[in-house]
C-alpha positions as CSV (number, residue, x, y, z in Angstrom):
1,X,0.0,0.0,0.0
2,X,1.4,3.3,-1.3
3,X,2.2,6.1,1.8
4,X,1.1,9.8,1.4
5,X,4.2,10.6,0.0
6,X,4.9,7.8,-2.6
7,X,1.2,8.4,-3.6
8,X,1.8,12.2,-4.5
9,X,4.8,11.3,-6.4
10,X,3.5,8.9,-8.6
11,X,0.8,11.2,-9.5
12,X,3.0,14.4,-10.0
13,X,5.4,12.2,-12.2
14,X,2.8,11.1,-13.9
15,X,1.5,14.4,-14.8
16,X,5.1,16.1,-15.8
17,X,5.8,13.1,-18.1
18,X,2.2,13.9,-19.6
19,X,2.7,17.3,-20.0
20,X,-0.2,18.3,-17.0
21,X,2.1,21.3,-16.0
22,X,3.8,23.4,-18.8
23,X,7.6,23.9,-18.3
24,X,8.6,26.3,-15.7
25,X,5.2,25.9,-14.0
26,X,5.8,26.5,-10.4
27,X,4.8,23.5,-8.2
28,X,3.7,24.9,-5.1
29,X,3.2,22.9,-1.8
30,X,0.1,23.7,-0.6
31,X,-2.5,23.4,-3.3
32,X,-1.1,20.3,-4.4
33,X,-1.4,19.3,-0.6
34,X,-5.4,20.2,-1.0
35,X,-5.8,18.3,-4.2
36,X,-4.9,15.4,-3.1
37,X,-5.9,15.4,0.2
38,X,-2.3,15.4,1.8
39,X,-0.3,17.2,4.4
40,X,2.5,19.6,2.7
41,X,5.5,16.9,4.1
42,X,4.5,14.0,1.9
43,X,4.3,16.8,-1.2
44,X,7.4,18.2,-0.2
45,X,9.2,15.1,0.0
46,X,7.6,13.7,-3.7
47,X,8.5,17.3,-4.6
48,X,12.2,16.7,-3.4
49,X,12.1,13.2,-5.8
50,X,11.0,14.7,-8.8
51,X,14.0,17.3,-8.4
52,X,16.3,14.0,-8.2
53,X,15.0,12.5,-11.0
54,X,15.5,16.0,-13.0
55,X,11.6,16.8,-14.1
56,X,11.8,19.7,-11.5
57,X,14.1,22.1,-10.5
58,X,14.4,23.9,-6.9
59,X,16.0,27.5,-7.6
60,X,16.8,28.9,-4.2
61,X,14.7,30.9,-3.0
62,X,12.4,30.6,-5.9
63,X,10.6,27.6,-5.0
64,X,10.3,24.3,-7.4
65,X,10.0,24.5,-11.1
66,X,8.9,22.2,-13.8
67,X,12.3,21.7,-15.7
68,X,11.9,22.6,-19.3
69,X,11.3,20.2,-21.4
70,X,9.3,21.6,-24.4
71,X,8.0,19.5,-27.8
72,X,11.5,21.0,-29.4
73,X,13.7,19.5,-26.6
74,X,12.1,15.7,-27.4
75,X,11.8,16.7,-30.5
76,X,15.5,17.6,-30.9
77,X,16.4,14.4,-28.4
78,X,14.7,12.1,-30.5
79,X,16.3,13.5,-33.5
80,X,19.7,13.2,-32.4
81,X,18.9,9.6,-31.1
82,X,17.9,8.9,-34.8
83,X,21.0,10.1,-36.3
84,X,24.0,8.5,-33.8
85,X,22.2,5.4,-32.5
86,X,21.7,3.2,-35.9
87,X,25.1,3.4,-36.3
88,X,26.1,2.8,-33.1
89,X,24.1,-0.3,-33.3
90,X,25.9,-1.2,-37.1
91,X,29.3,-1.1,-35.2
92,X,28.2,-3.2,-32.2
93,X,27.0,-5.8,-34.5
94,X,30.3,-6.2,-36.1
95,X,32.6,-5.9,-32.5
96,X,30.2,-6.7,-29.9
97,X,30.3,-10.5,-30.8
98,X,29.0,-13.5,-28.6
99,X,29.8,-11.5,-24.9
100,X,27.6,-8.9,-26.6
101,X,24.9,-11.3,-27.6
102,X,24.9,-13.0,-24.2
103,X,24.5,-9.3,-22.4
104,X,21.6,-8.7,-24.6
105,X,20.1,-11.6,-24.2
106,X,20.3,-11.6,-20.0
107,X,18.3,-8.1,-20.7
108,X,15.8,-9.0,-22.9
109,X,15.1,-11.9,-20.2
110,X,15.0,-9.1,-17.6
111,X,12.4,-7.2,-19.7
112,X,10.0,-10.1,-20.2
113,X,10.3,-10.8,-16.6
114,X,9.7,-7.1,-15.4
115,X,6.6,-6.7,-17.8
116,X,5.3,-10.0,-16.5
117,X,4.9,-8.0,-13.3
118,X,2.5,-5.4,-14.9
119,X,2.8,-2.1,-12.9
120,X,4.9,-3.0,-10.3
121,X,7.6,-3.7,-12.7
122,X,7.8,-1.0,-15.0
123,X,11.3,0.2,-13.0
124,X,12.8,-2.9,-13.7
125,X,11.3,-2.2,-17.2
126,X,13.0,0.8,-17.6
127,X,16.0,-0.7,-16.3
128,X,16.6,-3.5,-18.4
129,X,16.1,-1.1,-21.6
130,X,18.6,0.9,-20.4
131,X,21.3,-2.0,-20.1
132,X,20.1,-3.5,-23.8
133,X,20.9,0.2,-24.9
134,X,24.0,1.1,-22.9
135,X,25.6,-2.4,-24.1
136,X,25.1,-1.3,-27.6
137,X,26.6,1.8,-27.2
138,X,29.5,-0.1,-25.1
139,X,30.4,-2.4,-27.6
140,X,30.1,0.3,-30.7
141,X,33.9,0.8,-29.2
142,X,33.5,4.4,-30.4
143,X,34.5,6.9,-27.4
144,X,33.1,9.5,-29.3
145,X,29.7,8.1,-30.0
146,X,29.5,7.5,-25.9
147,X,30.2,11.2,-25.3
148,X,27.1,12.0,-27.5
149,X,25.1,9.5,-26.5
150,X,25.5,9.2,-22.7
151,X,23.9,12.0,-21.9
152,X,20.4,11.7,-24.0
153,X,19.8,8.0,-23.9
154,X,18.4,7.9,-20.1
155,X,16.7,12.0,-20.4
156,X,14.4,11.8,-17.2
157,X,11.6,12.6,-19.2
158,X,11.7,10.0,-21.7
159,X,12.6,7.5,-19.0
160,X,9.9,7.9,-17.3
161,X,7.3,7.8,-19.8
162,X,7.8,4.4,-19.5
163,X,5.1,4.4,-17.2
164,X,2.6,5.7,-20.0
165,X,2.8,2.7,-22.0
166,X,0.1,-0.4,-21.9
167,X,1.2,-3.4,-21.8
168,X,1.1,-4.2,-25.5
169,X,3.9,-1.6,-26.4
170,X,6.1,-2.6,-24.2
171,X,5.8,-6.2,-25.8
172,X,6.4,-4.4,-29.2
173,X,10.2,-2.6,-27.5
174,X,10.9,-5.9,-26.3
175,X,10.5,-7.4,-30.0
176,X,12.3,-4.9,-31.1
177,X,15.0,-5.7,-29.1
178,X,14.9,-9.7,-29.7
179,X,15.3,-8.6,-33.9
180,X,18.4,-6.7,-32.9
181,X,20.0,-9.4,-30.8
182,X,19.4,-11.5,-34.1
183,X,21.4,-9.2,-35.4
184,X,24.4,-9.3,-33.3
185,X,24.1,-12.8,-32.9
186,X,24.2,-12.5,-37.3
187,X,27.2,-10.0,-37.1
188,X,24.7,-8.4,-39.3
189,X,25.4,-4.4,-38.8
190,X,23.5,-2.8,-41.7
191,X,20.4,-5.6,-39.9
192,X,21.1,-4.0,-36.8
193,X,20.9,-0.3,-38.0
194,X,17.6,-0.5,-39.8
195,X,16.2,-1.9,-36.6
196,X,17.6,0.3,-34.2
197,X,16.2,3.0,-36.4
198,X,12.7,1.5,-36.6
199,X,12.7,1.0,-32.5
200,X,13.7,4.6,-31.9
201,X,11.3,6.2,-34.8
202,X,8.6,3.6,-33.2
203,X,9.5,4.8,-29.9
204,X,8.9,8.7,-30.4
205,X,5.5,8.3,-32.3
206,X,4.2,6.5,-28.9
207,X,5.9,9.1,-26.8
208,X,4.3,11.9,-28.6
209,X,0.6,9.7,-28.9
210,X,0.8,9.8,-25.1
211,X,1.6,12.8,-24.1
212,X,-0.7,14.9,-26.9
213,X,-3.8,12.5,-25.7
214,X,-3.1,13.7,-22.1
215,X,-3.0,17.1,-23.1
216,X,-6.2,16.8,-24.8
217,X,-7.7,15.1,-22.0
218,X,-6.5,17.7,-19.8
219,X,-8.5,20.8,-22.0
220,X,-11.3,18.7,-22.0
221,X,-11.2,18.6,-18.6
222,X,-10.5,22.6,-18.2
223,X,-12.5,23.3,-20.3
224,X,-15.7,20.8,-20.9
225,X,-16.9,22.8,-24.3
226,X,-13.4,22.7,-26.1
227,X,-14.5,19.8,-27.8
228,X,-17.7,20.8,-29.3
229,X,-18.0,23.7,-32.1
230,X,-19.4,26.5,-30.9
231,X,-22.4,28.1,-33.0
């Protein structure tokens, strides 16, 4: 059973991954408190998580912020994704080898387990998809493809929209995956490009689905009339 605290940040998470609050929307304490039918220390302390995980961000003296993540920056993350990731993947195909083939497989094991556990395991979820993609990148043996890619391939935001998906798209990522272990397991890099390109472009069109049909759901809800024409 979830506490005050874990409850109010699951629900704040879920609604900065959504796009509820626009960025730099200050989150204040207190009505969020009254929303949910909290105390402010649970809130603070959810408050204090979403900071860690980098959604928000606490300016001192200026309270807590939405950090800003607008359409251009996943957009632009995506993008960049798209253009250095394929061909990380083409080089891990032809270095990574049997070690490389084993380390995806032990993820892609991990991810079927962790979906198994619905909800619950949508950390472990996340987790695993960060391994399969971090040993790609590893075994692309390209120090200068790491630099790029370290820093955008676990962005909180698109981390935690992992908790968006239904059950059947996370099946579809972990199929993705299995065709590009095929590929390693082929020494087949142009194989492994193509697919790594397909996952990622895949990948953003369900990001985007998500987060414009909360937005819409969220007018509606503002605004009960925004979806009827007006005479």
């Amino acid at each position: 059973m979830q506490n005050g605290s874990d409850r109010a940040y699951e629900v704040l998470r879920q609604r900065l991954v959504g796009g509820h609050y626009g960025p730099g929307t200050q989150l204040k304490e207190e009505p969020i408190a009254r929303e949910l039918g909290l105390s402010r220390t649970p809130v603070r302390t959810a408050l204090r998580r979403l900071v860690e995980d980098g959604l928000a961000t606490d300016g001192i003296g200026q309270g807590i912020h939405v950090s800003p993540w607008t359409e251009v920056d996943v957009e632009e993350t995506f993008q960049l994704r798209l253009l250095l990731e394929p061909y990380a993947s083409f080089l891990a195909a032809n270095r990574g080898g049997a070690a490389l083939a084993e380390a995806l497989t032990a993820s892609n094991e991990a991810m079927r387990k962790a979906i198994d556990m619905g909800p619950d395991g949508i950390a472990a979820v996340q987790e695993a998809n960060s391994a399969f993609h971090r040993a790609l990148l590893n075994a692309a043996g390209s120090p200068r493809l790491r630099a790029m890619l370290d820093t955008i391939i676990d962005m909180p935001v698109i981390v935690r929209s992992f908790y968006l998906y239904s059950r059947d798209e996370l099946e579809q990522s972990l199929h993705h995956h299995k065709d590009l272990t095929l590929a390693v397991q082929a020494r087949d890099g142009e194989l492994a490009r193509q697919v790594m390109q397909l996952h990622l472009r895949m990948s953003y069109h369900r990001f985007m689905k998500h987060r414009n049909s909360r937005s819409a759901r969220i007018v509606a809800e503002r605004d009960p009339d925004a979806g009827t024409t007006r005479r």
